[in-house]
FIVEXDREN-179849 format. One record per residue (C-alpha): residue number from 0; residue in one letter; chain; y, z, x. Coordinates in pm, 1 decimal. Example, Ala and Ser with C-alpha at 12.3 -4.5 7.8 and 13.67 -1.06 7.14 Angstrom:
BEGIN
<node 0 A A <-450.0 780.0 1230.0>>
<node 1 S A <-106.0 714.0 1367.0>>
END
This chain:
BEGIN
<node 0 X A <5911.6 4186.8 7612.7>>
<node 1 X A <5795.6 4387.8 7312.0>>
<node 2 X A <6147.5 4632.1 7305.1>>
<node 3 X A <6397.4 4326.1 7389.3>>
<node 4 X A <6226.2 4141.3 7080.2>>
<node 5 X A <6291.1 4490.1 6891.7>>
<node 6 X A <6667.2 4514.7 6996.8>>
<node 7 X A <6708.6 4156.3 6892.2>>
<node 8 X A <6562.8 4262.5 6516.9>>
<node 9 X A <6774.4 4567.1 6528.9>>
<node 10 X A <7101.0 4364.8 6598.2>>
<node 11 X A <7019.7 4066.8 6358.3>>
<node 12 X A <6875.8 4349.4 6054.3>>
<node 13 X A <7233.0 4529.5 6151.3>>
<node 14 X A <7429.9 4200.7 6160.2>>
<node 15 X A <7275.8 4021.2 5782.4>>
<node 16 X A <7299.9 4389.7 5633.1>>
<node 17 X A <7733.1 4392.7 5722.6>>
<node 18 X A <7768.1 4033.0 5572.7>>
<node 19 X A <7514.7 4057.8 5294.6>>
<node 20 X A <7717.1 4355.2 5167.6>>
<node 21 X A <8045.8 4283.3 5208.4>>
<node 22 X A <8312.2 4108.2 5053.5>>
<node 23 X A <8167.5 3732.6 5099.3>>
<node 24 X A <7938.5 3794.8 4818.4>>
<node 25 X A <8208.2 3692.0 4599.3>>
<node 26 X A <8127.3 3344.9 4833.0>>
<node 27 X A <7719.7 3314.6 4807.5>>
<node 28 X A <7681.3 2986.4 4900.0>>
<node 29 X A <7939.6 3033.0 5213.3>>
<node 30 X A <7743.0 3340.8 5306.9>>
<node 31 X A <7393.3 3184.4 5265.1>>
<node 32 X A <7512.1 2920.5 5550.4>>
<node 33 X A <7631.0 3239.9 5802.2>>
<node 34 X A <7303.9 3384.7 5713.7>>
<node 35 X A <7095.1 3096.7 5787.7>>
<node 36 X A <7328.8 3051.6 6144.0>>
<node 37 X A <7217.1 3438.8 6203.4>>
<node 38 X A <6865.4 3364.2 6163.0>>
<node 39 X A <6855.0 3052.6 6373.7>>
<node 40 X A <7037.8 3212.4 6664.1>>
<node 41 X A <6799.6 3548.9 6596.0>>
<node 42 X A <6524.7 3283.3 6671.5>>
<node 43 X A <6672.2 3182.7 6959.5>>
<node 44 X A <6670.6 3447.0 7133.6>>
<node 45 X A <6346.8 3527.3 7017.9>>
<node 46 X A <6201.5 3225.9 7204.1>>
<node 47 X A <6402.6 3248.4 7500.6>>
<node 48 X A <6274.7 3621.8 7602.3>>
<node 49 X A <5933.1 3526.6 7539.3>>
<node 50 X A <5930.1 3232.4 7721.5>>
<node 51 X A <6106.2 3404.2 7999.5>>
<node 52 X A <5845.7 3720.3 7965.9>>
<node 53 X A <5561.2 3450.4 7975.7>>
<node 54 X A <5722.8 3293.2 8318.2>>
<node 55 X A <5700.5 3662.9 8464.6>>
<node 56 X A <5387.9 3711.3 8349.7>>
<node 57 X A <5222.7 3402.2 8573.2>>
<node 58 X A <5464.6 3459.3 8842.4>>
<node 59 X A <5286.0 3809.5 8863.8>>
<node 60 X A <4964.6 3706.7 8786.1>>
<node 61 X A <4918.5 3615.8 9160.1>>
<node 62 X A <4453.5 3607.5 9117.1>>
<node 63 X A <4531.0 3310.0 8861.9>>
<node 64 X A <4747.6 3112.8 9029.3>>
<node 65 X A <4549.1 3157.0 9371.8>>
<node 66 X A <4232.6 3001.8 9148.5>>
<node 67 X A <4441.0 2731.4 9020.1>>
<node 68 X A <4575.8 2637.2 9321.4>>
<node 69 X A <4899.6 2720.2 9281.4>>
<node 70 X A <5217.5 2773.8 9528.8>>
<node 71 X A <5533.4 2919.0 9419.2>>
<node 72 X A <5820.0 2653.9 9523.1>>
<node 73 X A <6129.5 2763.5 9270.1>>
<node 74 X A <6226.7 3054.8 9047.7>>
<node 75 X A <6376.2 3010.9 8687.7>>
<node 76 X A <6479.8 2625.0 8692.5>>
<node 77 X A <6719.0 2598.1 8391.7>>
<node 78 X A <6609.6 2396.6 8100.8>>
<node 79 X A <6714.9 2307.0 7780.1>>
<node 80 X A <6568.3 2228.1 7464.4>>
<node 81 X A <6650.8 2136.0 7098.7>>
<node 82 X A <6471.4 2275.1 6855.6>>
<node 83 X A <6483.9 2335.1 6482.9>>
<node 84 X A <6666.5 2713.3 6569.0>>
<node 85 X A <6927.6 2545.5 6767.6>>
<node 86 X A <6907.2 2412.4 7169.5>>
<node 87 X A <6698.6 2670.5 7360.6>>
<node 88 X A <6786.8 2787.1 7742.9>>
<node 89 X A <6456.6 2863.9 7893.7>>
<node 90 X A <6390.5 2926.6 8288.2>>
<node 91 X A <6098.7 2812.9 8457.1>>
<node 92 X A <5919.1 2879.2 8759.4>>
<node 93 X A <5771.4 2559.4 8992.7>>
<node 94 X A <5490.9 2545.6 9166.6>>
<node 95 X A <5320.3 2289.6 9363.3>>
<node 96 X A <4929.3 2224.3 9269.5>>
<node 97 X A <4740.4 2221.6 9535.0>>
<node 98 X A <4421.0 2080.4 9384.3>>
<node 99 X A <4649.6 1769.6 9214.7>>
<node 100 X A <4870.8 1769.0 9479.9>>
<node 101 X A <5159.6 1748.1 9283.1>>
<node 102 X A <5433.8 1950.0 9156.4>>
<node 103 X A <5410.3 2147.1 8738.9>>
<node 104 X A <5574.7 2390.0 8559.3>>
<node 105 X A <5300.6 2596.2 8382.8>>
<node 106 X A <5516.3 2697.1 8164.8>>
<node 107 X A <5606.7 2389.3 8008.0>>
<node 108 X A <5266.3 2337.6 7946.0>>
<node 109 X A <5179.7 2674.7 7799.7>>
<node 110 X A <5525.4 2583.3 7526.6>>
<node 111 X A <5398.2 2241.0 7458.5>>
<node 112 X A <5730.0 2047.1 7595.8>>
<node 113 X A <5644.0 1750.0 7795.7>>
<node 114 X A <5809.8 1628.8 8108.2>>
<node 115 X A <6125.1 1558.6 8123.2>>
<node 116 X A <6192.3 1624.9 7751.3>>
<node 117 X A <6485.2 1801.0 7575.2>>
<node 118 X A <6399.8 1822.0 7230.5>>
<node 119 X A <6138.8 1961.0 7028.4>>
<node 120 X A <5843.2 1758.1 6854.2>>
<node 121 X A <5908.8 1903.2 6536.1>>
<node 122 X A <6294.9 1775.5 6515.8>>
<node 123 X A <6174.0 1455.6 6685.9>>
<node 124 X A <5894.9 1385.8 6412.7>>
<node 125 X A <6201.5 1487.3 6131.9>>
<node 126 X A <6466.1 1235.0 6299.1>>
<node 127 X A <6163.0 940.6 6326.3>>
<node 128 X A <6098.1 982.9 5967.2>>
<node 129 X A <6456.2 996.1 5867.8>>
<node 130 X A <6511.6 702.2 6063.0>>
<node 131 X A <6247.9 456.4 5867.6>>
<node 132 X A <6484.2 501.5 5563.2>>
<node 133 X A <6901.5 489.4 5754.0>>
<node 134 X A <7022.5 415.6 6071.6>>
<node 135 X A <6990.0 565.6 6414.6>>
<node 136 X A <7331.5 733.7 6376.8>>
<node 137 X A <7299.7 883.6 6075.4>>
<node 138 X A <6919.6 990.4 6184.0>>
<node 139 X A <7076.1 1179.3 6406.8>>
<node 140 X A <7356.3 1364.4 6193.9>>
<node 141 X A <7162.3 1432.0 5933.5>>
<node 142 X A <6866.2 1617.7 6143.6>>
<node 143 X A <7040.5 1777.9 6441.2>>
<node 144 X A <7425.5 1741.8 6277.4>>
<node 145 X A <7544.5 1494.9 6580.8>>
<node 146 X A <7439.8 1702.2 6863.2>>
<node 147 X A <7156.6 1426.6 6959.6>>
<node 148 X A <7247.4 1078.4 6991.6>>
<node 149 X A <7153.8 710.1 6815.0>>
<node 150 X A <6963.2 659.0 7153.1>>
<node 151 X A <6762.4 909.9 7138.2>>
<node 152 X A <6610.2 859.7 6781.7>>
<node 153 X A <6503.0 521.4 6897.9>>
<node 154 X A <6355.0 651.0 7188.8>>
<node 155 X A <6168.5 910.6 7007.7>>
<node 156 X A <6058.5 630.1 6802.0>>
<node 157 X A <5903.9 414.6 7107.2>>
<node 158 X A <5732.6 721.4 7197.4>>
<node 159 X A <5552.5 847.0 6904.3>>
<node 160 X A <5192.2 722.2 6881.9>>
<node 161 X A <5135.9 600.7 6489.4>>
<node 162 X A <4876.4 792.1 6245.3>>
<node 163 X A <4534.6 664.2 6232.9>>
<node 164 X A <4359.2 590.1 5914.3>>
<node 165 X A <4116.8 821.2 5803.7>>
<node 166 X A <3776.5 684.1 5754.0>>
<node 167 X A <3650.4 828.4 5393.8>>
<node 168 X A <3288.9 980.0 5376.8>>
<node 169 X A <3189.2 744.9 5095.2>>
<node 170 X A <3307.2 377.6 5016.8>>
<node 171 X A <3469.5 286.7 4653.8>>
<node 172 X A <3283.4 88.3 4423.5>>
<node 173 X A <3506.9 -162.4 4291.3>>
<node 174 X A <3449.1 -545.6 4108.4>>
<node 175 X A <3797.2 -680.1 4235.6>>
<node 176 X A <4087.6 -604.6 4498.7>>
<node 177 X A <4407.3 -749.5 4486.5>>
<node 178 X A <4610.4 -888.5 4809.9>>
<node 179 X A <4983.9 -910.1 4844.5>>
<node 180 X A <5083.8 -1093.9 5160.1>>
<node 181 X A <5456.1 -1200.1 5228.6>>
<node 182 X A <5732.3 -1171.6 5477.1>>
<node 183 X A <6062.7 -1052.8 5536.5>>
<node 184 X A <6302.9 -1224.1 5764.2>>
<node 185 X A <6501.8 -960.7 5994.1>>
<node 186 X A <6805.4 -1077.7 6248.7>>
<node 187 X A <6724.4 -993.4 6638.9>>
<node 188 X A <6941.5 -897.5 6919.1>>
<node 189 X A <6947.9 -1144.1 7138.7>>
<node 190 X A <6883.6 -1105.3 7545.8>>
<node 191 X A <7156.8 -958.2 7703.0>>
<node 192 X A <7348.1 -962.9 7400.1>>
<node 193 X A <7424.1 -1302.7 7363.6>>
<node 194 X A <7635.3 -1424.9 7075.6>>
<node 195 X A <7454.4 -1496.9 6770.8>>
<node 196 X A <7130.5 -1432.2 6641.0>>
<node 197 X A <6752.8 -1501.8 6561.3>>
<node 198 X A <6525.6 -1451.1 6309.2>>
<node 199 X A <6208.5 -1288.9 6321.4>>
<node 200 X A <5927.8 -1279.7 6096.7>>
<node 201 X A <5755.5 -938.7 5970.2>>
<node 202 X A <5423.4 -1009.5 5793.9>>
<node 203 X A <5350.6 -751.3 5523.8>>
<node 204 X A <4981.4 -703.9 5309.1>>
<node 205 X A <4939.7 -474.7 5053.3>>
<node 206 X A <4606.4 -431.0 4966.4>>
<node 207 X A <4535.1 -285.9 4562.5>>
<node 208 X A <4257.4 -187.8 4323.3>>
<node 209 X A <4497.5 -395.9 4049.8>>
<node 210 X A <4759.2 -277.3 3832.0>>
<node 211 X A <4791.9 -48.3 3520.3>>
<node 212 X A <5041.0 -125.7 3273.8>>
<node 213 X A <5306.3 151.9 3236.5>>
<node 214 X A <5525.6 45.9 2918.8>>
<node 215 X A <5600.1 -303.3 2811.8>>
<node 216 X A <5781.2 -439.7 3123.4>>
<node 217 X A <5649.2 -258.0 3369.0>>
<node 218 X A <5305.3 -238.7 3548.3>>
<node 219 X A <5203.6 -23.1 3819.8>>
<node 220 X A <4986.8 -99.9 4144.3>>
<node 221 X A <4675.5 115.2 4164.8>>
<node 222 X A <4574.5 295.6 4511.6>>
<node 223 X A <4841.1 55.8 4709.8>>
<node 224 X A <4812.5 66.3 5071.2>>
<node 225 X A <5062.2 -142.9 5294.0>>
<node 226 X A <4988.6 -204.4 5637.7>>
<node 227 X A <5250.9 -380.4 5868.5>>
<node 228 X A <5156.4 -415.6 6299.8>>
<node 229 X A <5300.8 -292.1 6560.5>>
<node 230 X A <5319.4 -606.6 6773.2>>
<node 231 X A <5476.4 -841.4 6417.9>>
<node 232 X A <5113.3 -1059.0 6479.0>>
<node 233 X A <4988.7 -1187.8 6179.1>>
<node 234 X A <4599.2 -1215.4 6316.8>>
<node 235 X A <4605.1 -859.3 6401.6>>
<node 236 X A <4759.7 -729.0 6096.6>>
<node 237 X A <4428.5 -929.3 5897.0>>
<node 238 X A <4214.4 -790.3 6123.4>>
<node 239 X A <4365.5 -407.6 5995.4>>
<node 240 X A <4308.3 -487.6 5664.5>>
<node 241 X A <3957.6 -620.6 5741.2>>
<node 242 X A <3890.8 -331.3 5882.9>>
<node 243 X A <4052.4 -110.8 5593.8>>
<node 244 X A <3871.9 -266.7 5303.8>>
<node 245 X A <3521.9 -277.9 5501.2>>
<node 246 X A <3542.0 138.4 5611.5>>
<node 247 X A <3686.0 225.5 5251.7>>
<node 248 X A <3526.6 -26.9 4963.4>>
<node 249 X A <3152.4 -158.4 4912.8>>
<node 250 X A <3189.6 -499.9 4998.8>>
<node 251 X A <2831.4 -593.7 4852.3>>
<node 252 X A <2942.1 -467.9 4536.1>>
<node 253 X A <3318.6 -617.8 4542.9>>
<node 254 X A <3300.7 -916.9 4329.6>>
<node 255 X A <3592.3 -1103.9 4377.5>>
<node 256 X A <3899.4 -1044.3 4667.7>>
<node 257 X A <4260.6 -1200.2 4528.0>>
<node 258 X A <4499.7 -1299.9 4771.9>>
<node 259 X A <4872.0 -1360.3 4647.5>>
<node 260 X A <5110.3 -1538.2 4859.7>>
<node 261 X A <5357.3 -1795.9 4875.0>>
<node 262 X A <5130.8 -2050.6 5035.6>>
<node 263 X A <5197.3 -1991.9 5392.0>>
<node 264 X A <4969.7 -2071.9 5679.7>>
<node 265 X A <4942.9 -1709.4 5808.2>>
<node 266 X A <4832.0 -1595.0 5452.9>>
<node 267 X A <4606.1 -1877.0 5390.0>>
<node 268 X A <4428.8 -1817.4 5721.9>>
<node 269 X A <4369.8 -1438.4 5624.3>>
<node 270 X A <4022.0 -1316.7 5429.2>>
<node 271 X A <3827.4 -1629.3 5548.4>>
<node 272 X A <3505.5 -1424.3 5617.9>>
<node 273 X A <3487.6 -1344.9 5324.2>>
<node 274 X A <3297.4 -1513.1 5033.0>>
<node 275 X A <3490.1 -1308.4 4727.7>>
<node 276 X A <3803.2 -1464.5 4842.9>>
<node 277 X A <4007.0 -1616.3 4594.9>>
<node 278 X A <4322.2 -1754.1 4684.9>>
<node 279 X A <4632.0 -1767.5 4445.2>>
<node 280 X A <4983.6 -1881.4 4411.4>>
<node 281 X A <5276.2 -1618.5 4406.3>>
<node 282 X A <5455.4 -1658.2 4030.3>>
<node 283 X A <5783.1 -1578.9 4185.3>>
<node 284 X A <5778.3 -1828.7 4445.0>>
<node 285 X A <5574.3 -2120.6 4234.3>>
<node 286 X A <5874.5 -2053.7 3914.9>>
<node 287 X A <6142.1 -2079.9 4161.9>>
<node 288 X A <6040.2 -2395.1 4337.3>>
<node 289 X A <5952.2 -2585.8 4009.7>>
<node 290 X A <6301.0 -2478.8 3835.3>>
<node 291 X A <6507.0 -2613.3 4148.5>>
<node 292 X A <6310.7 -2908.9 4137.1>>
<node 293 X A <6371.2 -2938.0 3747.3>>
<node 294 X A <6736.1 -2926.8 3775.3>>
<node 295 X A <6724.4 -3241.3 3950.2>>
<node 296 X A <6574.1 -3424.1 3659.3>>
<node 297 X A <6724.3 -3267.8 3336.4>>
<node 298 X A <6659.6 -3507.7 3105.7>>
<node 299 X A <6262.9 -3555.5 3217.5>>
<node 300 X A <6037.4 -3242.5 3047.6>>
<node 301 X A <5928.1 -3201.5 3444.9>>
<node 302 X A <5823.5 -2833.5 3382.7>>
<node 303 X A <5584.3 -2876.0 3113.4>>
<node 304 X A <5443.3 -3228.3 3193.6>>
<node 305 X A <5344.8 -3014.7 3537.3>>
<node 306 X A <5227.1 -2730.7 3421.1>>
<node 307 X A <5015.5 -2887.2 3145.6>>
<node 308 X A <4868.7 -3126.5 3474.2>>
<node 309 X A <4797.3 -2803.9 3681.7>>
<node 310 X A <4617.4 -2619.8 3372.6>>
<node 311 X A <4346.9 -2936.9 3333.6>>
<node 312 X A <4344.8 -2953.9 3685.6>>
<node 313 X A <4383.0 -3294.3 3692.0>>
<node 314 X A <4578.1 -3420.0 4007.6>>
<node 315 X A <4572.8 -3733.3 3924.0>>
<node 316 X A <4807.2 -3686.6 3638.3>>
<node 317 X A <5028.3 -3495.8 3856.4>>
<node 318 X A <5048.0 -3736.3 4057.2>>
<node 319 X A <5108.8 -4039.1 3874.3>>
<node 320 X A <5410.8 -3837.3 3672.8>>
<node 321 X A <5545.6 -3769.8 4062.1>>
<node 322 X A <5553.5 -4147.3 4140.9>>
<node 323 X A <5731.3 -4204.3 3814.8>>
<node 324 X A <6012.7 -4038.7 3904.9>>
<node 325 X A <6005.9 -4178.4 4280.5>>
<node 326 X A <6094.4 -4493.7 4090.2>>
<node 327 X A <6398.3 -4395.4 3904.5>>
<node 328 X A <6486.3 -4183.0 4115.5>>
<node 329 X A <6796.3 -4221.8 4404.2>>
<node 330 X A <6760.5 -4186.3 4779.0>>
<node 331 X A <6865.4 -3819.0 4761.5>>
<node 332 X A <6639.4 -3743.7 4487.3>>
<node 333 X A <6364.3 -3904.8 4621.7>>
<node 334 X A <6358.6 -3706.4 4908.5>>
<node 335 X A <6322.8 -3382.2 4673.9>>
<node 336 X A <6010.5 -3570.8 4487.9>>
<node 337 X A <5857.7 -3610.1 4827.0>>
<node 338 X A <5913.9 -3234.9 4955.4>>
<node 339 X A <5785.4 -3094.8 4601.1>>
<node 340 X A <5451.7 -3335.9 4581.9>>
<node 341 X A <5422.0 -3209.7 4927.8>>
<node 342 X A <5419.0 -2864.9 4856.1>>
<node 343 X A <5229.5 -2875.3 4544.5>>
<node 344 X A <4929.5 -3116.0 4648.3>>
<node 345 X A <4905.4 -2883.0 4977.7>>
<node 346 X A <4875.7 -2562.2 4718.2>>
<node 347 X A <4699.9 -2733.9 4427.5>>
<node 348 X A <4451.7 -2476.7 4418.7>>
<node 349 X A <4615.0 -2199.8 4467.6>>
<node 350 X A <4865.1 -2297.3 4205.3>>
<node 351 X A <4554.3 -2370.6 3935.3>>
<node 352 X A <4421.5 -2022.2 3985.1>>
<node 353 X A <4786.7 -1879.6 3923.0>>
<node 354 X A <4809.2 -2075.8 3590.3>>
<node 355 X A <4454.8 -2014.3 3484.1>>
<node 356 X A <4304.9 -1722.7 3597.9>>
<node 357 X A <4368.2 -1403.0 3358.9>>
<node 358 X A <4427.8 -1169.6 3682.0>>
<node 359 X A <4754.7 -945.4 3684.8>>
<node 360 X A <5091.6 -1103.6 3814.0>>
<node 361 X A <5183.9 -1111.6 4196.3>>
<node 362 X A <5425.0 -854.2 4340.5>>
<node 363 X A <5448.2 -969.3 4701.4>>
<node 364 X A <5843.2 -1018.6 4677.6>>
<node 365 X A <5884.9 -668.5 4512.7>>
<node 366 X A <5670.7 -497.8 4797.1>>
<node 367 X A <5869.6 -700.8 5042.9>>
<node 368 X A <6193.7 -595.2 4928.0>>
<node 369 X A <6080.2 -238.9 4900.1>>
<node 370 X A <5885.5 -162.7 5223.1>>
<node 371 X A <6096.3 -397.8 5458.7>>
<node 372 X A <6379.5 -585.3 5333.8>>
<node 373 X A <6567.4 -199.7 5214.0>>
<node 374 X A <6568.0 -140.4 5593.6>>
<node 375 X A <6537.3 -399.1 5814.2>>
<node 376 X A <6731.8 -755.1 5693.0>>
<node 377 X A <6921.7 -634.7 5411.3>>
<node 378 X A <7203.2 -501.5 5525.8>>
<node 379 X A <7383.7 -670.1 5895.9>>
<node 380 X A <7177.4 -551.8 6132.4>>
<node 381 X A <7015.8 -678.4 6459.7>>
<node 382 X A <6680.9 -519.4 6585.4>>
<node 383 X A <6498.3 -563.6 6925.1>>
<node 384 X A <6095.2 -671.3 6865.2>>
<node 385 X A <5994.8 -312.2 7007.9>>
<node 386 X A <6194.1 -117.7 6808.8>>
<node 387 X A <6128.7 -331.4 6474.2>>
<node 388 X A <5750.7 -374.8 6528.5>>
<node 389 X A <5707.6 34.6 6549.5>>
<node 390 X A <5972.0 146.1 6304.4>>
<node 391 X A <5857.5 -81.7 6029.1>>
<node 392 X A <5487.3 124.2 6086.8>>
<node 393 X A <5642.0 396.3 6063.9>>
<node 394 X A <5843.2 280.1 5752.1>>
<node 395 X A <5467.9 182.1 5605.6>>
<node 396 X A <5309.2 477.7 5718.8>>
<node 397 X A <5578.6 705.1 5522.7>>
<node 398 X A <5553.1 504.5 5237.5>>
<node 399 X A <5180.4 535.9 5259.9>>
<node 400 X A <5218.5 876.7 5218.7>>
<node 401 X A <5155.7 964.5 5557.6>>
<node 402 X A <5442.9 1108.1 5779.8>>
<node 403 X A <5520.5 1115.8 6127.2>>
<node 404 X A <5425.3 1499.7 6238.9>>
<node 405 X A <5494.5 1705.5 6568.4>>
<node 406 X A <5133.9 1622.8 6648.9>>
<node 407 X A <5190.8 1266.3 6675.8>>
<node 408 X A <5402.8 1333.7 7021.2>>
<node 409 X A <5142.9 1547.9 7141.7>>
<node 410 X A <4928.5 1409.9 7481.8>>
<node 411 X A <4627.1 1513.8 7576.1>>
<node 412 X A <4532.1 1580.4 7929.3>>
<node 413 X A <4650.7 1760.5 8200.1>>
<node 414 X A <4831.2 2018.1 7920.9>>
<node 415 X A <4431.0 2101.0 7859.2>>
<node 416 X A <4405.4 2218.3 8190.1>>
<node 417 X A <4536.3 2569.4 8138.6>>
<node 418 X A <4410.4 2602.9 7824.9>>
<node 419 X A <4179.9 2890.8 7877.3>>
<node 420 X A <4405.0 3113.2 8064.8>>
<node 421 X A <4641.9 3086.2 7765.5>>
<node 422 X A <4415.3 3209.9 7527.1>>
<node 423 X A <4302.8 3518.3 7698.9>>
<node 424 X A <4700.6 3583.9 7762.4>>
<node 425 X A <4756.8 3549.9 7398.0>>
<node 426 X A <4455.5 3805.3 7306.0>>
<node 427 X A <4551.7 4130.4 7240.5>>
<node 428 X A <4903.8 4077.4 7441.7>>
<node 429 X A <5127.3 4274.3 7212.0>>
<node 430 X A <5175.8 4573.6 7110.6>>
<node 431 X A <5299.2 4553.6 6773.6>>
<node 432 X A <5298.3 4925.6 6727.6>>
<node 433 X A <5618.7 4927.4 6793.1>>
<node 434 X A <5744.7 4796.0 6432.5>>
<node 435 X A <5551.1 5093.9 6312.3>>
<node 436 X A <5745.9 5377.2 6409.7>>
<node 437 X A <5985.6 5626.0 6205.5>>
<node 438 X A <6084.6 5481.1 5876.2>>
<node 439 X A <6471.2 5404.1 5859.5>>
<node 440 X A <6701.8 5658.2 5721.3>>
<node 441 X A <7052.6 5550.2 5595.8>>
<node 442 X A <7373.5 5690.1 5598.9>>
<node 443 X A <7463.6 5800.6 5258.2>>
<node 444 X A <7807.4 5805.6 5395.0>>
<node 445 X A <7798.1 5460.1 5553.6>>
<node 446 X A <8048.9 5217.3 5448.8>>
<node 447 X A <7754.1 4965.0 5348.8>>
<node 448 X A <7560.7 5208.5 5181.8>>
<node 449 X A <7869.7 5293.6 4925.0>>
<node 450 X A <7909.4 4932.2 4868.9>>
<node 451 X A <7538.7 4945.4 4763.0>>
<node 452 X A <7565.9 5252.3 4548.1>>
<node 453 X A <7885.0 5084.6 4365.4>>
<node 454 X A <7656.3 4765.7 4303.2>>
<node 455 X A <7401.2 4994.2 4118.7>>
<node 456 X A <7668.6 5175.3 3896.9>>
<node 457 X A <7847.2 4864.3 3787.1>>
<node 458 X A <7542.9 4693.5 3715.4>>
<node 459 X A <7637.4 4348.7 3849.1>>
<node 460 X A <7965.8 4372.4 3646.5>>
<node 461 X A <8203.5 4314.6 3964.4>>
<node 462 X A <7972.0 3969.1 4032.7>>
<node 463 X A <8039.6 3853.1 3632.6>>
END
């Protein structure tokens, strides 16, 4: 294996030296794309004799495979695979295991490539990643330039198992943490792809130390961590972040825990173990609601006369003001004066803590739009529940900081098995002497070695 790895060199050395020096240096940036091509194909065939040497060498190894059991069924089965050097042909023997009493290929567990797979983990983790920010389709262009398709990015994405969290060695001591909750509202595809559509709910909680003030209309979150689920449940996504803020903060120490939201059920349910929860009103939502309302009454002063009733905390104020307008007001507009009492009696407290307490502003809709809306309901799109539930992890994970790796497609098991025997093939295998032999010596008369000669003497001028 050792002298076909060495021809390949000599060819590819011989092959970049005749386009590096010739007249498509005038063209750098064309040439640096034939190079890189080279390379990648160099690779190649790199990989493909040493997998096929590797093959040989348990075929021969006859005292190994009688220990593990194994029969010889079929000689090099074809198989290909894409990798980040281009698709790969490699040939593989079969065997049947006697012990398991099925049928492996030892080989495709010595090169890491799980059953029945035809690309590699590495361009698999790079088109899941790529895919949390565009489409399938353009996943797919963009990573392995068309040659996989849409289906297979979303595949790759069912398959991929998501990061864990990593449990730090010592808890923060902080007085306060600050909870965004909100949700974004992303189309479905209906069952057998009925006409129309459905809406689905994706919960998203952002859990932050506070914020830190950046310039004079813009503040910044501090160590913001966004956590979506897997399965779009609500319960289980509050049980993650239970379980985030108990492995990474002091709880005995946190003083106070302030959950933003718009007042929905699923937010107000969330935290409830906790004593340091304090629940509060989203700005953005609360302003919107009372303006609409306002327009409806323009000549009453319905936004201050509120407000000021929400600041004393006095409900009964609010509520008198409320039944003032029920009077004057028409069918139509009475209905509005119902739905808005509703809403604010239902969220009175949460509403007082948003107009009283001196704690920094909300940014649930920001986060919303950011993590989920950007990708999932923004533009016309229709998403199954499988696919949306793990790519909008994924989405969180990236934007967490962590990304999907090679690693993350990796099983463990039955690859284990030949584990040992791998290592002792790998140890002291090679001869790498080979690479140490006679040093080059160069034509002086060669074509590409007067090219190089009239480089030196014009000092770069013929490249000004």
């Amino acid at each position: 294996m050792e002298l076909i790895i060495q021809q390949i060199a000599q060819v590819f050395i011989k092959t970049i030296t005749e386009k590096a020096f010739s007249e498509k240096i005038h063209d750098i940036d064309s040439l640096a794309g034939e190079l890189e091509d080279e390379c990648k194909a160099a690779a190649a065939q790199i990989l493909e004799a040493v997998v096929a040497s590797l093959n040989r060498q348990i075929r021969d190894d006859k005292t190994m495979r009688k220990e593990q059991g194994l029969l010889l069924k079929e000689k090099e089965r074809p198989r290909e695979i894409y990798t980040k050097v281009g698709t790969i042909d490699v040939s593989r023997d079969y065997y049947f295991d006697k012990n398991r009493q099925r049928y492996v290929s030892v080989i495709d567990h010595m090169i890491g490539v799980r059953a029945y797979e035809r690309i590699g983990d590495t361009v698999s983790a790079e088109m899941v990643n790529s895919a949390a920010d565009v489409s399938y389709a353009k996943s797919a262009r963009q990573v392995t330039h068309g040659r996989i398709s849409r289906q297979s990015v979303r595949n790759h994405i069912l398959k991929v198992s998501l990061p864990q969290e990593e449990i730090p060695e010592e808890k923060k001591v902080v007085k306060e943490l600050h909870i965004h909750a909100d949700e974004d509202h992303v189309h479905m595809q209906k069952p057998n792809k009925e006409r129309g559509k459905k809406s689905q709910i994706v919960p998203l909680i952002t859990v932050t130390e506070g914020t830190r003030k950046i310039n004079e209309r813009r503040n910044e979150t501090l160590e913001a961590k966004r956590f979506a689920d897997i399965h779009i449940k609500a319960d289980t996504l509050w049980k993650t972040v239970e379980g985030y803020i108990e492995s990474n903060y002091d709880t005995e120490k946190l003083e106070k825990i302030y959950v933003h939201g718009d007042g929905g059920t699923w937010i107000k349910n969330g935290l409830d173990s906790y004593r340091q929860t304090v629940r509060v009103m989203d700005g953005y939502h609360f302003g919107k609601r009372l303006k609409a309302f306002s327009r409806a009454f323009p000549a009453r002063n319905i936004s201050v006369v509120l407000r000021n009733a929400i600041r004393e905390n006095d409900k009964r104020k609010a509520d008198m003001f409320l039944r003032s307008l029920m009077v004057e007001a028409s069918e139509k507009e009475r209905n509005k004066v119902s739905e808005f009492g509703t809403y604010l009696m239902g969220n009175w407290t949460e509403i007082y803590n948003l107009e009283t307490l001196d704690i920094p502003g909300s940014c649930t809709e920001g986060q919303v739009s950011h993590v989920l809306s950007e990708r999932f309901s923004r533009n016309p799109l229709g998403w199954s529940k499988e696919g949306l539930g793990k790519l909008s992890c994924i989405r969180v994970s990236n934007i967490n900081g962590r990304k999907i790796e090679a690693e993350d497609f990796k099983t463990t098991g039955e690859e284990d098995r030949y584990a040992t025997y791998i290592e002792n093939m790998f140890k002291g295998a090679f001869d790498w002497s080979i690479f140490d032999g006679e040093p080059l010596v160069f034509d002086r008369t060669s074509g590409t070695q007067i090219l190089i000669d009239a480089f030196g003497k014009d000092h770069g001028v013929i490249l000004s």
